[in-house]
BADREN-186217 format. One record per residue (C-alpha): z, y negated, x. Coordinates in steps of 0.5 Angstrom, whole numbers, plus 500, padded with zeros to 3 digits. Layout:
N
ZYX...
//
This chain:
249
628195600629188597636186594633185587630192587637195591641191586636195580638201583646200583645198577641203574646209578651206574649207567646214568654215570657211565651214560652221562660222563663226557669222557669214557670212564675207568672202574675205579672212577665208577667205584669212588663216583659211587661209593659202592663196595668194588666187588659190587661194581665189578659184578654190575658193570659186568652185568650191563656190557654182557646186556649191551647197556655198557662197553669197553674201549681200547683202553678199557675205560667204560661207555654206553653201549651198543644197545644205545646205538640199535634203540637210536637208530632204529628211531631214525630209521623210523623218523626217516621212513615217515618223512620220504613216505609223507607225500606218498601218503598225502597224495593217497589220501587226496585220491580216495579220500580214505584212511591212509596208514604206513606200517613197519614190522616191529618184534609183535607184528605190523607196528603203524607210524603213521596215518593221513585221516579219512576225509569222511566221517564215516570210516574214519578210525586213529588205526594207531590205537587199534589191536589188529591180528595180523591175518585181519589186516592188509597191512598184516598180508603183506608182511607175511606174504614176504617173509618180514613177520613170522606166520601165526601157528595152530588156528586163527583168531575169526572175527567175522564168519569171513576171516581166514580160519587155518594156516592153509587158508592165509597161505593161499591168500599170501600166493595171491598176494604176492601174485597180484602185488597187493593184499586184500582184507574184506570184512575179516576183522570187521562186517562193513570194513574193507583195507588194501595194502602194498609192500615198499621195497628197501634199497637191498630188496626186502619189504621194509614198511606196508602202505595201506588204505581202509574204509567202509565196504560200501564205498570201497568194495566195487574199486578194490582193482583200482585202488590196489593198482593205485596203492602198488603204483604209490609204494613202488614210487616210494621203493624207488625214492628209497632207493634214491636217498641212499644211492645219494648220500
//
């Protein structure tokens, strides 16, 4: 074994003790629980709080650290935003039939949490498994247009001779977005797809998740007016619910 995959498993033994101990544990407890040489632990325990992994209480006794807590409830967050946004969903896909998707910004771009499945065989895509540039996406749009994901550097990626090329070029659409409310993505990831999007707003004001639909062109391209009045009318019932179940907790 190597010493950096030894040290990863001494590392490892003593989270799993910190962790899994009912009570806060002191140094000395972790040195005789293990059996390793003190000046490895002091070296490791120092190693994982400086990383989040373990903290210190008052009395300088060890406990999982902080880190638990942001993956914890960054997993409600999402859990919680699933659930007030399931009827909202339902009631889109009831309406237009189509592919319905919740998105949230994540640390590479728009994560998808959740879908309502077209009730047409044709358009009908699981959007979960699918990588898609943001400047592509509808759901994409609307994150960049309000600041929650950074803007691409340098060229874009074309997938079809209707993507938007340059900086200059997404920019604009953006302003259109926010001034109209909604995104439009028009066969630029794929000839014949079209999607829709709009931003739900969090209690503090800032857009905290997207709610979209896509489809094939043909049946989508004649109602994008619409159907982006009806995805702004949805999302802002959903903003406002939001609202709501933290003014009441």
């Amino acid at each position: 074994m190597s010493n950096g995959t030894q040290s990863i498993d001494r590392a490892a033994e003593i989270l799993s003790l910190v962790v899994r101990s009912d009570d806060p544990i002191s140094y000395t407890e972790v040195v005789e629980e293990t059996a390793l040489a003190r000046s490895t632990v002091s070296r490791l325990l120092s190693a994982l709080e400086r990383n989040g992994l373990v903290e210190r209480d008052g009395d300088g006794l060890y406990r999982g650290g902080s880190l638990f807590a942001t993956y914890a409830s960054r997993f409600d967050r999402v859990e919680n935003l699933v659930a007030a946004a399931d009827p909202t969903l339902q009631r889109l896909s009831e309406e237009t039939g189509e592919t319905v998707n919740l998105a949230m910004p994540g640390p590479k771009g728009v994560v998808q949490v959740a879908q309502v499945d077209s009730t047409f065989v044709l358009g009908a895509t699981n959007w979960a498994d699918v990588e898609v540039p943001p400047h592509c996406s509808a759901l994409g749009k609307v994150m960049f247009a309000y600041d929650v994901i950074p803007l691409p550097t340098g060229r874009l990626e074309r997938r079809t001779e209707k993507t938007l090329g340059s900086r200059k070029e997404l920019t604009d659409d953006l302003d259109t977005v926010r001034d109209r409310g909604f995104a439009i993505v028009h066969e630029e990831f794929e000839i014949g797809l079209d999607a829709l999007a709009a931003p739900v707003f969090g209690i503090d004001g800032d857009v905290v998740a997207a709610v979209g639909i896509s489809g094939p062109t043909m049946r989508i391209a004649e109602h994008h007016d619409r159907l982006g009045a009806l995805l702004v009318d949805e999302a802002g019932l959903l903003s406002r619910s939001l609202k709501r179940k933290v003014t009441h907790r």
